[in-house]
C-alpha positions in Angstrom: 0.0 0.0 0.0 0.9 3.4 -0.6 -1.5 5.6 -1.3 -2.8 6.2 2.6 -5.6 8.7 2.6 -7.3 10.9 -0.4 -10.4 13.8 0.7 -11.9 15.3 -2.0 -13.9 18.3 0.9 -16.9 17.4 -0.8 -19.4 15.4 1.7 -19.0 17.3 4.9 -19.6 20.8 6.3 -17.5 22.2 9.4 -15.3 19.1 11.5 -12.7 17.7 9.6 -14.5 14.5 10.3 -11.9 12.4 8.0 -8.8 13.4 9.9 -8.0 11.7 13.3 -6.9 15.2 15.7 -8.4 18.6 15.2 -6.4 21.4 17.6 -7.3 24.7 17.6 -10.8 25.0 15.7 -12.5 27.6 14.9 -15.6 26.4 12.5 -16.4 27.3 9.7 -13.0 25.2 8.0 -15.4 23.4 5.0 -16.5 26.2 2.3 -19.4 25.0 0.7 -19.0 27.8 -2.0 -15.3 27.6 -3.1 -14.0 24.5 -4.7 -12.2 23.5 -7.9 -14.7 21.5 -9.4 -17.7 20.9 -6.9 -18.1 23.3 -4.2 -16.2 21.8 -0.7 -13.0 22.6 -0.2 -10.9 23.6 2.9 -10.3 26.9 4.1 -7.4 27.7 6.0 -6.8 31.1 7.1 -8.4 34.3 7.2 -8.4 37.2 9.3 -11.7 36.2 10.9 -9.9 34.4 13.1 -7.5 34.5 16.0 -4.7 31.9 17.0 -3.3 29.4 14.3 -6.0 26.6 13.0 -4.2 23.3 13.4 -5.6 19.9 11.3 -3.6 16.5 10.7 -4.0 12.8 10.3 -1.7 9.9 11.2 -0.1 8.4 8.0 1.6 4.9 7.9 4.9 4.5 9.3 7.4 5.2 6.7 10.6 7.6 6.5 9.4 9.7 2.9 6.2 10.9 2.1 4.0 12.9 -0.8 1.2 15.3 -0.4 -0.3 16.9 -3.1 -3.4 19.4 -2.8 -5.1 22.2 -5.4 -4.9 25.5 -3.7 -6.8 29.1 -4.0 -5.3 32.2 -2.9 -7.8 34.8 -3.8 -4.8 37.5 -2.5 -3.0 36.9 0.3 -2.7 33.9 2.5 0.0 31.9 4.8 -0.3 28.6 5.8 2.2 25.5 6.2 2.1 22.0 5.4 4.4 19.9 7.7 5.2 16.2 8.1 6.0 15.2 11.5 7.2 11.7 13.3 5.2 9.8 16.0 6.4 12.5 18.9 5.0 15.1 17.2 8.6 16.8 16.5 8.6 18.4 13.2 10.5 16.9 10.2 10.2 19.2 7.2 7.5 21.7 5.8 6.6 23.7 2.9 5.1 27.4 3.9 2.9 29.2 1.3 3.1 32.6 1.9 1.8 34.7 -1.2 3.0 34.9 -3.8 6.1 32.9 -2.7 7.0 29.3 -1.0 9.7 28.4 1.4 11.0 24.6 2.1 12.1 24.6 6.0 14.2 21.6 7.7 13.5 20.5 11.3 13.7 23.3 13.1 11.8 25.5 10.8 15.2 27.2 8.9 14.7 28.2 5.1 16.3 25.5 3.3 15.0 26.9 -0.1 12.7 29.3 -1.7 9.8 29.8 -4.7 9.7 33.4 -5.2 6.6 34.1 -6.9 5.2 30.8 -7.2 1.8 31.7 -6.5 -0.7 32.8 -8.7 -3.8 35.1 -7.1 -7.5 33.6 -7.9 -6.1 30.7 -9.6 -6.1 27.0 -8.8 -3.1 25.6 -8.7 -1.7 21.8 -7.6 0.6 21.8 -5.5 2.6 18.1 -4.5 5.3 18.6 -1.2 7.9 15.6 -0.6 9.5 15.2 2.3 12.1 12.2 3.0 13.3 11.9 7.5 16.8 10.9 7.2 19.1 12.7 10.0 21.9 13.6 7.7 20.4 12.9 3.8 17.0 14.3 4.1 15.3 15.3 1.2 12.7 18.3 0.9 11.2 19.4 -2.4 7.7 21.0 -4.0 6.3 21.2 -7.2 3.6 23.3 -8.8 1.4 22.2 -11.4 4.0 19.6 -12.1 6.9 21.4 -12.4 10.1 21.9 -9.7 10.0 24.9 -8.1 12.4 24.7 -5.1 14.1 21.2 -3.8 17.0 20.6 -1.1 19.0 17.6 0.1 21.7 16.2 2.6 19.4 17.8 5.3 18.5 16.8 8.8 15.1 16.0 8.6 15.1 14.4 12.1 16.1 10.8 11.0 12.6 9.0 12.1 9.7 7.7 10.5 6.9 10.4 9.8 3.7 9.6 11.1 1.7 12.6 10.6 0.8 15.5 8.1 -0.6 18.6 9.4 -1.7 21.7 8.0 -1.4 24.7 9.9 -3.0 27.8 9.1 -2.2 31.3 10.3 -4.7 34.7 10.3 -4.4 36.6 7.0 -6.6 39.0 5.4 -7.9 36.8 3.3 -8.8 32.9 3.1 -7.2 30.8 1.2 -8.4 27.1 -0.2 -7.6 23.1 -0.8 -9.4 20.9 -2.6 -8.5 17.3 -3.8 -5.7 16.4 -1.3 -3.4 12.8 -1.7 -1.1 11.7 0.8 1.0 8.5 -0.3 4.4 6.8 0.5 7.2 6.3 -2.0 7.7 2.7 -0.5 5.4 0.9 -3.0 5.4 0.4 -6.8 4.8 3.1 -9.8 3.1 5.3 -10.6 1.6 4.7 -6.9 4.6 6.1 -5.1 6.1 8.9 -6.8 4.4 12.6 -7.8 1.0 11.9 -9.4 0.6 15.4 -11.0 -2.7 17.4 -10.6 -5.4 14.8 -9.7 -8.6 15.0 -9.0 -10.6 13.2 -6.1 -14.8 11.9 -6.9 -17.5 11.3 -4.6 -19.4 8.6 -5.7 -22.1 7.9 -3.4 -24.8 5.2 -2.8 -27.2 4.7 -5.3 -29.1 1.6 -4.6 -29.1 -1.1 -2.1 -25.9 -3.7 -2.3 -25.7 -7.8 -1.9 -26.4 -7.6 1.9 -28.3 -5.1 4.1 -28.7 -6.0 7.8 -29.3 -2.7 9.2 -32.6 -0.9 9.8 -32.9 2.8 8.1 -35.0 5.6 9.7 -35.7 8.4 8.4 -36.1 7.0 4.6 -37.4 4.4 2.6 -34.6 2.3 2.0 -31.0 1.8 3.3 -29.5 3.6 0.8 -31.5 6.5 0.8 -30.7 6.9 4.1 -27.0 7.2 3.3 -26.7 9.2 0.2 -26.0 12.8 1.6 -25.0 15.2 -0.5 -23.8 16.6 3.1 -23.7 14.2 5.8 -27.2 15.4 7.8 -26.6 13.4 11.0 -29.4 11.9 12.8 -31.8 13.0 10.4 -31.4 10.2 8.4 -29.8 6.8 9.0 -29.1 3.2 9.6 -28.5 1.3 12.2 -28.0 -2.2 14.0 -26.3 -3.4 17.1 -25.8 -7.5 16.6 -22.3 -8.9 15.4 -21.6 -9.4 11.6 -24.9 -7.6 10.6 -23.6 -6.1 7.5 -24.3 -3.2 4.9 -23.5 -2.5 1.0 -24.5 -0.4 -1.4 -24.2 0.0 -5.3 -22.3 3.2 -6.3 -23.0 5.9 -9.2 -20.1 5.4 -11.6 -18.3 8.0 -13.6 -20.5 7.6 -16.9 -23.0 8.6 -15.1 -21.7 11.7 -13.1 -20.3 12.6 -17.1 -17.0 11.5 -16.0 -14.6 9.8 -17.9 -11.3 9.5 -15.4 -7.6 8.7 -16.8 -5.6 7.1 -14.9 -7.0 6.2 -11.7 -4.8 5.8 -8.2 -7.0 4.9 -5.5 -10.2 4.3 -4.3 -11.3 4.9 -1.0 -14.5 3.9 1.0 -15.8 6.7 3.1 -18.1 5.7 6.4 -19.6 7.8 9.2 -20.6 6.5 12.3 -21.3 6.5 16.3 -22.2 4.7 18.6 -25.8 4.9 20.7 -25.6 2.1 23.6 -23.1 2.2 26.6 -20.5 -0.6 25.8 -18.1 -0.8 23.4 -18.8 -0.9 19.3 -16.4 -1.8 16.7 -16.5 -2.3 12.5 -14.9 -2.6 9.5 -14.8 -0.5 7.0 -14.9 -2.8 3.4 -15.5 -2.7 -0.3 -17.7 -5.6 -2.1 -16.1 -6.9 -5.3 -18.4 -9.9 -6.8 -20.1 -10.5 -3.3 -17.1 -10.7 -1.9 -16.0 -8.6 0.9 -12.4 -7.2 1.4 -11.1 -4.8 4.5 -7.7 -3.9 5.0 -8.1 -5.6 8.4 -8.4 -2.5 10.8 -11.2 -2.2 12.9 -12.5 1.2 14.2 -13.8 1.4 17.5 -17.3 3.6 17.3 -17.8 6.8 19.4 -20.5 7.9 21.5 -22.7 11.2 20.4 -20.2 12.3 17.5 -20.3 10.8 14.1 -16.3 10.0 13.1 -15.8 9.7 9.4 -13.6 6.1 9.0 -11.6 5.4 5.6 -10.4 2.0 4.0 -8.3 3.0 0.8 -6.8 0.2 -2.2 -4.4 1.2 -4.9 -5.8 -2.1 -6.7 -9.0 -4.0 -6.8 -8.7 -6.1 -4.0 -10.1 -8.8 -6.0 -7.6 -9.7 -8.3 -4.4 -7.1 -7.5 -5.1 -5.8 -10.4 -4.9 -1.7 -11.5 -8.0 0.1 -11.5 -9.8 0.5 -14.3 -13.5 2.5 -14.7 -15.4 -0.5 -14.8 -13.7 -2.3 -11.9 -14.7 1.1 -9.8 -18.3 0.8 -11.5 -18.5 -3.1 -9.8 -17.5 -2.1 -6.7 -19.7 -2.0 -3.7 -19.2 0.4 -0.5 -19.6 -1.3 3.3 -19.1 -2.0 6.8 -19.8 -4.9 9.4 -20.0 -4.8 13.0 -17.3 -6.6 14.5 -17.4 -6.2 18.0 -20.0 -5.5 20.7 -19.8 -5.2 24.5 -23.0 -6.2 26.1 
């Protein structure tokens, strides 16, 4: 595996309810206005707030990493993008300050500079790499695909990164990402190298799958009470507290969202839950290839009165190893199944 985690800001309004810590949170961070293709993005910044706006997700444990993200300056913004290891101590970051960029080492010293590599009121990708090594570290950004500052033989700290944050700072102005990737370079091409300006699709449920063992309230089948645009919370839902009870549903496919993809990296199932009784709840996340049901074997451990958003992402079908093509996204199924239950 390397790709570990794609978000598209597309099915959820204010929490960040895909990344595992949120510090510092001043709502609203989802615009439901700005985006590069639908309209959810993230906004960082702006001089609505006070204090800097902290967001990042644990990533695998592995010593070089990629993240690449669409941004919107509509003037002036600043904001970093950082990889960090397990202690939280910093290992390199990128800082876009427009109109310029600055690559930083591990104790926040320029190691390199972009002047003018921002464009105002213009989308533009882009990708950050960062390899930990205490002596060889490696630190380098590109926008829209091309090199715009790069340094090496740093000290990046030396130990695996574990988490990418992005930390905002009060501007005048907001800025935006949209369609962010994070992968590892420890897999095989084109998986684990720059992917270029991608873009990430919601394709939500569009008809009820091979098994649904869950009761839905609030609409007239299980699917309907799943296929936010927005996730809308307890208005409507399913639900089901017994061991192995089991949901799927069929997908819309890119034909008919008018969609015809190129090359295509990943696919990720998307789930939000909580929990509503007092002992402990636990699932799995899975896709549904030919009846068949696949996980990547972690099991999430539901919360109590806050729907978490939980993520299960394949660079290949899981059916046969194979790449992805559109029609292997088209025949395959989103789920989850209850693992665990304390009663």
């Amino acid at each position: 595996m390397t790709m570990v985690f794609i978000d598209s800001f597309d099915h959820y309004t204010e929490r960040l309810d895909k990344w595992d810590t949120i510090q510092q949170v001043q709502a609203p961070l989802i615009s439901t206005t700005e985006g590069r293709f639908l309209n959810g993005s993230l906004k960082v910044g702006g001089g609505s707030r006070s204090g800097d706006l902290t967001k990042f997700i644990k990533v695998l444990d592995q010593y070089e990493y990629i993240a690449g993200f669409a941004v919107y300056f509509p003037s002036d913004c600043f904001f970093d993008v950082k990889f960090h290891d397990v202690t939280g101590a910093k290992c390199g970051e990128v800082t876009l300050a427009s109109p310029d960029m600055q690559l930083g080492n591990k104790d926040g010293t320029t190691v390199a500079t972009a002047p003018s590599s921002i464009t105002a009121a213009t989308w533009q990708f882009v990708e950050f790499r960062c390899k930990s090594h205490a002596t060889l570290g490696e630190l380098e950004v590109r926008v829209d695909g091309t090199i715009v500052a790069s340094a090496t033989s740093l000290n990046t700290r030396g130990t695996p990164i574990t988490q990418i944050r992005v930390e905002a700072h009060p501007t005048s102005d907001d800025a935006y990402i949209d369609d962010l990737y994070v992968l590892n370079t420890a897999g095989l091409a084109p998986h684990n190298s720059f992917l270029g300006d991608t873009r990430i699709t919601v394709l939500r449920p569009k008809a009820n799958g091979n098994t649904n063992n869950f009761t839905p309230t609030g609409a007239a089948s299980n699917f309907q009470a799943v296929d936010d645009v927005l996730n809308d919370g307890d208005t409507t839902f399913v639900e089901a507290g017994q061991v192995f009870a089991k949901e799927d549903y069929d997908n819309f496919n890119f034909a008919e969202l008018g969609l015809s993809p190129g090359t295509i990296y990943g696919v990720q199932v998307v789930n939000a839950a909580q929990k509503t009784d007092a002992g402990q709840l636990r699932y799995v996340d899975q896709m549904v290839v030919g009846g068949v049901r696949y996980t990547d074997g972690s099991e999430v451990t539901a919360t109590t009165g806050l729907y978490k958003m939980t993520t299960f992402i394949s660079d290949k079908d899981p059916s046969d190893n194979a790449t992805w093509t559109e029609s292997k996204v088209a025949a395959v199924g989103s789920g989850f199944e209850i693992t665990f239950r304390e009663i």
